[in-house]
KENUKE-858940 format. One record per atom (N, C-alpha, C): residue in one letter; x, y, z. Coordinates in steps of 0.02 Angstrom, whole numbers, plus 50000, padded with zeros to 5 digits. Layout:
% KENUKE-858940
aXYZ ...
***
This chain:
% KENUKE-858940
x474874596949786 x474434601649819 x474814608149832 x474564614049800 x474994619549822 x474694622549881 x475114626449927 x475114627749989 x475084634749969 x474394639149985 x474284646549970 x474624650250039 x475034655550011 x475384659950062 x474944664250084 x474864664650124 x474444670050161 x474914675050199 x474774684650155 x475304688550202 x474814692550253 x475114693550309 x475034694550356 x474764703150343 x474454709150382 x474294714550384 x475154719650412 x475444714350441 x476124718550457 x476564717550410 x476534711150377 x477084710250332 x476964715050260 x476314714150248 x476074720650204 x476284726650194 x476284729450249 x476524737150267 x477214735050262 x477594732250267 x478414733350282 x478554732250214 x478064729450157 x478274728850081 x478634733250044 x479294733850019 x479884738649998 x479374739749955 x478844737049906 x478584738449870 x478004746049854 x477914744349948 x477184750549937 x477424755749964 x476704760449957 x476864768849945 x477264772050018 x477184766750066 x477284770250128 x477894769650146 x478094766350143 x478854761550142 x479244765850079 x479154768450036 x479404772949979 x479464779550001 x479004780650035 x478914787150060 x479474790250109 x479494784850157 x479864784450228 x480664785350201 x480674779350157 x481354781050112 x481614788550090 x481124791150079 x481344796050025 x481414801650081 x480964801650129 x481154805550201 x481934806450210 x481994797750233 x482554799550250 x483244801750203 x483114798050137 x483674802350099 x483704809850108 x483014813950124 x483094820450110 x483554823250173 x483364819850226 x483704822450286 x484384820850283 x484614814850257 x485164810850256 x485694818050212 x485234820950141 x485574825250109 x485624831050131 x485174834350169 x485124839750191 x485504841250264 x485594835050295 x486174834850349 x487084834150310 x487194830250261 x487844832150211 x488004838550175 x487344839950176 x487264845950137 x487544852150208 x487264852750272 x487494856350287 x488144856150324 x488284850050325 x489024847450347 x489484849850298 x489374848650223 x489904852650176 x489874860550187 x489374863850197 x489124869950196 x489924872450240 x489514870950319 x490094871350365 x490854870250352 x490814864750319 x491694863350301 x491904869250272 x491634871050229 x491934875950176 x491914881050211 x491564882750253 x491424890750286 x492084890950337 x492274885150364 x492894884450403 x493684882550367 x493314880150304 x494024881950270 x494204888750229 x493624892950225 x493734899550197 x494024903950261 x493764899850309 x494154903350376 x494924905550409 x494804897450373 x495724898250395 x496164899450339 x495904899150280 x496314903150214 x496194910150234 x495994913050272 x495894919950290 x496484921150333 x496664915450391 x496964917750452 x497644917150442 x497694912150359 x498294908450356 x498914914850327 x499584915450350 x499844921750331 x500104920150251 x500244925350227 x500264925250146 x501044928850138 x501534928650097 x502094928650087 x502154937250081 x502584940950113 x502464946650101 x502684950850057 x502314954750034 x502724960349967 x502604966749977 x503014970349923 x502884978249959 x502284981649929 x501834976849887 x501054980849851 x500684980849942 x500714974549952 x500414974250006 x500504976450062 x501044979550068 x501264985750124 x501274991050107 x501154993050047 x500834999650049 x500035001050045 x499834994350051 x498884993250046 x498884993950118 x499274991850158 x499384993750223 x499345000450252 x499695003150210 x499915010650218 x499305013850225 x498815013250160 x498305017050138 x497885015150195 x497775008150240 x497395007650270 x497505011450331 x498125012150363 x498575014650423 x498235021750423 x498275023450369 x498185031650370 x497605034550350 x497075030250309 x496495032050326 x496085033250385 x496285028350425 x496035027650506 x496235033950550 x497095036050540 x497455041850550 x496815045650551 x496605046550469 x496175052350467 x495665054750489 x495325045550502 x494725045550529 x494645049050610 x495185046750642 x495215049050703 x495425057150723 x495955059050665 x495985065550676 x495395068750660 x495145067150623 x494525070850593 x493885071450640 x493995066550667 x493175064550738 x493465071950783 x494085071050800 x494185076350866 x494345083250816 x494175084250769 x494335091750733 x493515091950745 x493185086650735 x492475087950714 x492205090450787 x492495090150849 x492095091150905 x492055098150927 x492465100650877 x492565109050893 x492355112850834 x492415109450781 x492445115050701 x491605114150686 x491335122550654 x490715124150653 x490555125250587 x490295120050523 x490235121550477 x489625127850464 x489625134250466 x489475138750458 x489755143150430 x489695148750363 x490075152050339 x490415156950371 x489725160650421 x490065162450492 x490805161550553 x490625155850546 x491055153350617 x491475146750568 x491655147450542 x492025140750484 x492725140650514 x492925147750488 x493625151050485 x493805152050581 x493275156550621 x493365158750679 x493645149950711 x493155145850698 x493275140850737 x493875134750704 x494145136250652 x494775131650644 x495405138050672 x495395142050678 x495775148350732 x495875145850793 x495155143150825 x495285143650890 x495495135650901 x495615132050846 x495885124050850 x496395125050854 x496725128250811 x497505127950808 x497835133950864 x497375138050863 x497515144350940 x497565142651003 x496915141851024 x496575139351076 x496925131451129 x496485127451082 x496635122251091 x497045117251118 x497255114251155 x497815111451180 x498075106151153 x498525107151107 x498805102651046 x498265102150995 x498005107750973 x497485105750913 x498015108950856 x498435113450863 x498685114250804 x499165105450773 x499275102650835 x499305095050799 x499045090050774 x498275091550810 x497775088350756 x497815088650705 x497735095750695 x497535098650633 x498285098150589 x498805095750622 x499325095050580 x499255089450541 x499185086150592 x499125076050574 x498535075450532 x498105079950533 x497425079850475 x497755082350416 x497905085450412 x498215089650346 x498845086550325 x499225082350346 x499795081050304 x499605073050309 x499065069950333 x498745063850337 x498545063050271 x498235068250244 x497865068450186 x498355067250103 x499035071250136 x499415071250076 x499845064650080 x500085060650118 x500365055550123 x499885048850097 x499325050350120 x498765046250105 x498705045250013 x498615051649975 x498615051249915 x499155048549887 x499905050349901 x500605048549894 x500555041549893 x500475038849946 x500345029949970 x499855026049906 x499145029049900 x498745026549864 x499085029749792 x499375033049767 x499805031949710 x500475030649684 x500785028349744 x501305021049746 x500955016749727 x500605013949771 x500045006149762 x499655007549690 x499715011549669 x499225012449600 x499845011449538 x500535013149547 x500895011849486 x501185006349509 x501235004249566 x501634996149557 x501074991549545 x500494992149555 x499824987549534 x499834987349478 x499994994349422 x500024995849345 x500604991749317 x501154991049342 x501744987149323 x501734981549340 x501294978949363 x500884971449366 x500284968449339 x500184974049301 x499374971249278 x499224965149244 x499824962949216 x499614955649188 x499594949949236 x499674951449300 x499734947949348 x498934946949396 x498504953249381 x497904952049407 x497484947249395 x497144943349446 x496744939449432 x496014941849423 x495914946249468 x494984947849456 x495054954549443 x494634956449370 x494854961949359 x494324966449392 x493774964649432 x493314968449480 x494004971649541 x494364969449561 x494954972549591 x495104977749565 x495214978049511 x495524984549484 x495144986849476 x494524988249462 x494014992849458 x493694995949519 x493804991149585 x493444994449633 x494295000749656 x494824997949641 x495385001749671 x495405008249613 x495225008349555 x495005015149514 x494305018049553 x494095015349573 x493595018549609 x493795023549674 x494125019649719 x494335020649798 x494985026149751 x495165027249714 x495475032249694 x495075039349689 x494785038549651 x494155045449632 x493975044949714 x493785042549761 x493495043149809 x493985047549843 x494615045249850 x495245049849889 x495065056549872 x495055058649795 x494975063949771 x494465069049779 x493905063149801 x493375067149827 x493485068749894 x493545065449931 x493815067550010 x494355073549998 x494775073549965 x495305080249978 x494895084249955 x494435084449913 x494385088849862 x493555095249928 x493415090849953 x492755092949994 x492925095150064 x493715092350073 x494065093950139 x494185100750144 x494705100550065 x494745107750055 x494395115550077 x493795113750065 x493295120450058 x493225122350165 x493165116950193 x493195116850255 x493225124650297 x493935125750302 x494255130550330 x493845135950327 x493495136250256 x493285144350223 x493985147050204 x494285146250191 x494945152350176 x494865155650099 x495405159950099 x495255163950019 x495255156949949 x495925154249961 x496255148449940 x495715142349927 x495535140249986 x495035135849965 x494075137749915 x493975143949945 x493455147949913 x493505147649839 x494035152849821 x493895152549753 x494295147249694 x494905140049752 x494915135549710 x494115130649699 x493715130349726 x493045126749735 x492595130849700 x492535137849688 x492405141449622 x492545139449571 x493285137549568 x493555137849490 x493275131149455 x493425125449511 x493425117949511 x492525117949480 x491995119749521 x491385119249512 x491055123149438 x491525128949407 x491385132249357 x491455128649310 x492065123049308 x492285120049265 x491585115549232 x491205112249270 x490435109849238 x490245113349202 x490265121049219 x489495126149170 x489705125849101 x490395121949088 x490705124449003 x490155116548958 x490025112549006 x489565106548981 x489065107148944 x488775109548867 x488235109448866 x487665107148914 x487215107648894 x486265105648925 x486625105048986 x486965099649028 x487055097649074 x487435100249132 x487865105549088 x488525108449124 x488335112549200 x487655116549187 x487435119049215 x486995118549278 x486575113049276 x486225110549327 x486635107349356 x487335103649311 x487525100649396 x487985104149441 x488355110649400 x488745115649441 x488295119949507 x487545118249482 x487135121249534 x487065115749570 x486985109249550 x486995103849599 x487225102449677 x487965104649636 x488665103649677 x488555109549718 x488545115749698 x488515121249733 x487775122749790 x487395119849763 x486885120949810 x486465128549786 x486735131949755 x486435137649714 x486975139649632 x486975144349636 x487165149049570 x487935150249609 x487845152449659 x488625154249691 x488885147649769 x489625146449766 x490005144949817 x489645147249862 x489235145549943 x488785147349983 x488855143950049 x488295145950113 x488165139450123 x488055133950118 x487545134550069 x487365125950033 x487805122550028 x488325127549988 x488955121249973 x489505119750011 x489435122950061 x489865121450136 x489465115950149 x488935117450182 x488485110950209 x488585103450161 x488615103850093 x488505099250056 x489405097350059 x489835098650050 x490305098250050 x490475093750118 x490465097050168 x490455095950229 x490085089250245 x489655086350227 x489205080050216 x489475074550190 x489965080150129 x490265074150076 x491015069550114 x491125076450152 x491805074650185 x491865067050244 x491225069450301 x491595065850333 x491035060950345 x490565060550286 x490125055450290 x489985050050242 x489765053050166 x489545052250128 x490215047050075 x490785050450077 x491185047750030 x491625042750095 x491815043250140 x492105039550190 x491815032550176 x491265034250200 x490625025850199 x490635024350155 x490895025650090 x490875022549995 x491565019850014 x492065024750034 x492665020050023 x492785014550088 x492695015050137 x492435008050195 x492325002050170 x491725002650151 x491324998350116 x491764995450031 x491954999449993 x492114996549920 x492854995049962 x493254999549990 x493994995950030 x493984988550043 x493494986950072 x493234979650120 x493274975650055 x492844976849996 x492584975049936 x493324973749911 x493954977449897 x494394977849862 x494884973349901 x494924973149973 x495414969349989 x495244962350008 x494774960450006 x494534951949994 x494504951049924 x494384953849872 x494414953449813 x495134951549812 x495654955049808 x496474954449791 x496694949949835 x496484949549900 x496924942349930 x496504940649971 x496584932349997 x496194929350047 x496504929050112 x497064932050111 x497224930850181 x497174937350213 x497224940050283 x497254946150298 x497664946150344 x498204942150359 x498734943150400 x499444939850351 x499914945050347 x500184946150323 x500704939750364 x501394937150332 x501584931950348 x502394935350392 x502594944050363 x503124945950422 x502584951750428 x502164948450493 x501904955150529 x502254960850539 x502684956750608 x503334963950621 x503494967250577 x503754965650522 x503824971350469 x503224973850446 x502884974850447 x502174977350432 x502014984450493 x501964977850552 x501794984850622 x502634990250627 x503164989450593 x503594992750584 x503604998450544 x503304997150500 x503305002250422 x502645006550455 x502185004350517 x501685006850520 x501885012850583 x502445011550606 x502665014450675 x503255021350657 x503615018250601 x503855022450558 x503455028750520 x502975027450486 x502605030350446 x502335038150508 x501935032950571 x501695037050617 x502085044250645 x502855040150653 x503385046150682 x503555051650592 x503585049950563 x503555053750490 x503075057950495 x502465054250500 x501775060550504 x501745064650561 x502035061450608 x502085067250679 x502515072650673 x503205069650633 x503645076050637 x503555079750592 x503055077850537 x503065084150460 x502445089250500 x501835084250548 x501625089450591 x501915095750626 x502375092650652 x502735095950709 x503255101850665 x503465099650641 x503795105450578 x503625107550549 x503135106050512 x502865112250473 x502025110350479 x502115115450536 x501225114850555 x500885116450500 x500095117050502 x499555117450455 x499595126150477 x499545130550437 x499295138350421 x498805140550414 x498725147350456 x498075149650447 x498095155850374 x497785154150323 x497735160150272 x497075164550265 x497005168850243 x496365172950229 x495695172150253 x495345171650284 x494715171350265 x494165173850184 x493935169650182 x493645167250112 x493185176450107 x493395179650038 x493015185450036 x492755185649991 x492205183649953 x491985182149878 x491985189649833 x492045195649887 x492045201949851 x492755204249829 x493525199649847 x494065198749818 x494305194449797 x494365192349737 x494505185649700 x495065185049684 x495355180849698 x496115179349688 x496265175949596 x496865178249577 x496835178349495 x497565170649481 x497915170449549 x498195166149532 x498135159149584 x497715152049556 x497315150849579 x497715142149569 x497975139449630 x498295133649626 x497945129249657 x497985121249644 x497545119249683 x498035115049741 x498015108049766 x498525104749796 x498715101849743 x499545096849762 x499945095749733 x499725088649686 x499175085949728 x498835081249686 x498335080849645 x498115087749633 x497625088749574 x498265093849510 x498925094749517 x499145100049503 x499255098049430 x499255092849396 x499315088749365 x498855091549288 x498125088449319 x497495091249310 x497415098749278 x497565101749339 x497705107449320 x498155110349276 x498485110049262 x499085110249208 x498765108349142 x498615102849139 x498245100849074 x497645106449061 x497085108449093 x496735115549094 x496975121549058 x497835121149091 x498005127149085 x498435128649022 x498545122148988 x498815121448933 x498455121448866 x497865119548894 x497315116448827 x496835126648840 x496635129248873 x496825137348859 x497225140248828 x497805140448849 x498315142948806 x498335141448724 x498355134848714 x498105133348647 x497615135248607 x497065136648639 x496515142248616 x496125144248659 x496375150748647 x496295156848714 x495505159048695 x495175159448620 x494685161148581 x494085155448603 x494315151848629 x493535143248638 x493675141348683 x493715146348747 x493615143148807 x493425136148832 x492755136548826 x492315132348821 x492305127048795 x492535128148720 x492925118948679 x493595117748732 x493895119848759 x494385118348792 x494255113148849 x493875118648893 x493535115448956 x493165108348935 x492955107948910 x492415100948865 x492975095248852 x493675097348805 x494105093448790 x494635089648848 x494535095748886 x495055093048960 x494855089748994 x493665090649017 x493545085549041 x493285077449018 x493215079148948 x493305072748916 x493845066648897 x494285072148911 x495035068348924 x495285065648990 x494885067849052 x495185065249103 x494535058349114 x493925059349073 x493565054649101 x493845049249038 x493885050048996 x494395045348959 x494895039548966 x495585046949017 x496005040949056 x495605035749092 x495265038249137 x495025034749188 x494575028149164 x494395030649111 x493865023849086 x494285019649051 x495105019849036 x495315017448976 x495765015549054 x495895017749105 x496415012949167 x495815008749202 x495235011549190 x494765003449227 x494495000549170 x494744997449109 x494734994549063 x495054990649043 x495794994549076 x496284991449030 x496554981649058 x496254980049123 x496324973949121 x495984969349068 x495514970949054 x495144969848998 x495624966848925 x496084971348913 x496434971448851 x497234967048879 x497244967248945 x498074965248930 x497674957048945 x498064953048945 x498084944948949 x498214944749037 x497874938349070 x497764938749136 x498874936549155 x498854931549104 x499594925349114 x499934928849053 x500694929549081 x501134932749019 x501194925248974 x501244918949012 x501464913848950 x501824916348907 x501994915648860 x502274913648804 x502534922648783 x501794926548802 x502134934448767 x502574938548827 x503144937548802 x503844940548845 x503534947548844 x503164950648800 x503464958948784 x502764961148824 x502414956048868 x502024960348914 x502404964348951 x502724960548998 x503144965149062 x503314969949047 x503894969748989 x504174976248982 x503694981048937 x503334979048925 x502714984148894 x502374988548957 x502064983149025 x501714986249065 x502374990849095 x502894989549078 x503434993649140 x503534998449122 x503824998649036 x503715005948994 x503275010948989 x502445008348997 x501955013048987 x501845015549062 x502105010849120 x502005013449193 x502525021249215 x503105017549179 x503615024549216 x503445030549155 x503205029149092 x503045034449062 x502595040449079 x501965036149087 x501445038149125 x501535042249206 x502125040349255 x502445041249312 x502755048849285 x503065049349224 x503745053749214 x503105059549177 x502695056349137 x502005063549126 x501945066549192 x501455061849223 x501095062849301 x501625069649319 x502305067649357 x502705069749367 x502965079449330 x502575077949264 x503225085649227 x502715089449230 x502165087649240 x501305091049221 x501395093949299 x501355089049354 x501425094249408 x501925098749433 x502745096849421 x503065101149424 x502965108049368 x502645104849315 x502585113449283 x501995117949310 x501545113949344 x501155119449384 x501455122249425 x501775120249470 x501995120649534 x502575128749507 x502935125449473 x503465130349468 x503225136749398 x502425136249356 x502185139849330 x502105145349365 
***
């Protein structure tokens, strides 16, 4: 006689078999995963943490990335308290950097520490730019090197917009010469020299626009891509001999105080567009640049214009062929010995050009 099982209405429902009981399951796997899920999340966010805090072996690329940072801030701060007095007006430009360095009670040291802030700053960021070059097979992400070719042109733009500031003769018609250099551009040359300028001539506009570029516009690009560039190149941000670090930074400070203090910042000309000056230098870090200009003229005095075209196609050249060139070298020397001394040869070469191009302006 077989004995019929009879299941119960509870035992039913608890059947691994049916939809509800499958369902409940699958609940809880999701939570089960989505609670591991954010438990790993967290792990990792606390171990990217402390690879951040953890100190990193120290070298001298990274104390002079120091440098650049030390003295940007320098600038930033001298620059806030220049800004609480100086009147970008073509008017009152000149009157009121007078009464900074006149007036003022220690503003001619502001204005020292601004002005020789600027040149140490470029100096620093092109140390860190040829010992980075004599390492390049050593880079790992070549977005590093491209944002630090970037934060380069950016320096350049900051000196270059600082410049015009003052109003002086000097800065007037180097920012003439610099902005003319576009109009030799076919179709294009032209609209953007008016771009830059804000009209047909060096003006207000291009005080104002200049003035925009300085202590707003290009600052906040390099902030921002800086931030970008130094998590890119390393994960830690404390250096492993601090003290030597806050040393080189305390050092640096008394250096910039006393080149202040000795050879203060000068007052020259006021800017007169109805006297144009014929011998026309720029600073010591475009002097380079310039030289090449002044050579590729000379060579043909008859095609201005092919000149100007060739000089600026050649500098946008370098520049595209040094944020490239990780591209071409190999990340690991392995096996090819004749990287090193390849990157070391083309670095001090490149150093010893840099170098004869500006002393021949300088002493032209």
């Amino acid at each position: 006689m077989k004995v019929r099982r009879i299941h119960s209405p509870h035992h039913i429902h608890d059947s691994p078999d049916s939809p509800a009981v499958q369902e409940n399951q699958l609940k809880g796997y999701g939570s089960l995963y989505k609670n591991k899920k954010e438990e790993t999340s967290s792990q990792s966010l606390a171990a990217a943490l402390r690879q951040c805090l953890k100190p990193e072996p120290v070298r001298w690329s990274s104390c002079s990335g120091w440098i650049i940072f030390h003295l940007f801030w320098i600038e930033g701060i001298s620059g806030i308290l220049l800004l609480l007095y100086y009147r970008p007006t073509v008017s009152e430009a000149y009157e009121s950097i007078q009464q900074i360095t006149n007036n003022l009670h220690y503003g001619w040291l502001i204005r020292g520490v601004h002005m020789w802030g600027i040149h140490l700053l470029i100096l620093s960021l092109l140390l860190h730019f040829w010992q980075q070059l004599a390492q390049i097979y050593r880079l790992a992400l070549k977005s590093t090197w491209i944002l630090g070719i970037i934060l380069m042109i950016l320096i350049g733009v900051i000196g270059t917009s600082g410049h015009l500031l003052p109003w002086t003769q000097g800065s007037y018609w180097a920012t003439t010469f610099l902005t003319q250099l576009s109009a030799a551009v076919p179709l294009v040359g032209e609209p953007i020299k008016i771009l830059i300028r804000g009209g047909n001539e060096v003006s207000q506009m291009t005080l104002s626009r200049f003035f925009a570029l300085h202590i707003l516009i290009a600052p906040l690009l390099f902030i921002f891509l800086a931030l970008g560039h130094i998590f890119s190149a390393r994960r830690s941000l404390i250096p492993a001999d601090l003290l030597l670090h806050v040393l080189i930074v305390i050092i640096l400070t008394g250096i910039l105080f006393s080149l202040a203090t000795l050879y203060p910042a000068r007052m020259a000309q006021k800017a007169d567009p109805l006297n144009s000056i014929l011998n026309i230098k720029p600073e010591w870090y475009f002097m380079a640049s310039y030289e090449v200009f002044q050579l590729l003229r000379k060579i043909s005095p008859e095609r201005q214009n092919v000149s100007i075209i060739f000089g600026i196609m050649l500098h946008i050249g370098i520049f595209l062929l040094l944020g490239l060139l990780p591209f071409f070298v190999p990340s690991q020397q392995g096996e090819n010995t004749w990287i090193r001394p390849l990157t070391i040869a083309l670095t001090a070469a490149g150093l010893l050009i840099f170098l004869a191009l500006t002393l021949l302006g300088v002493c032209s």
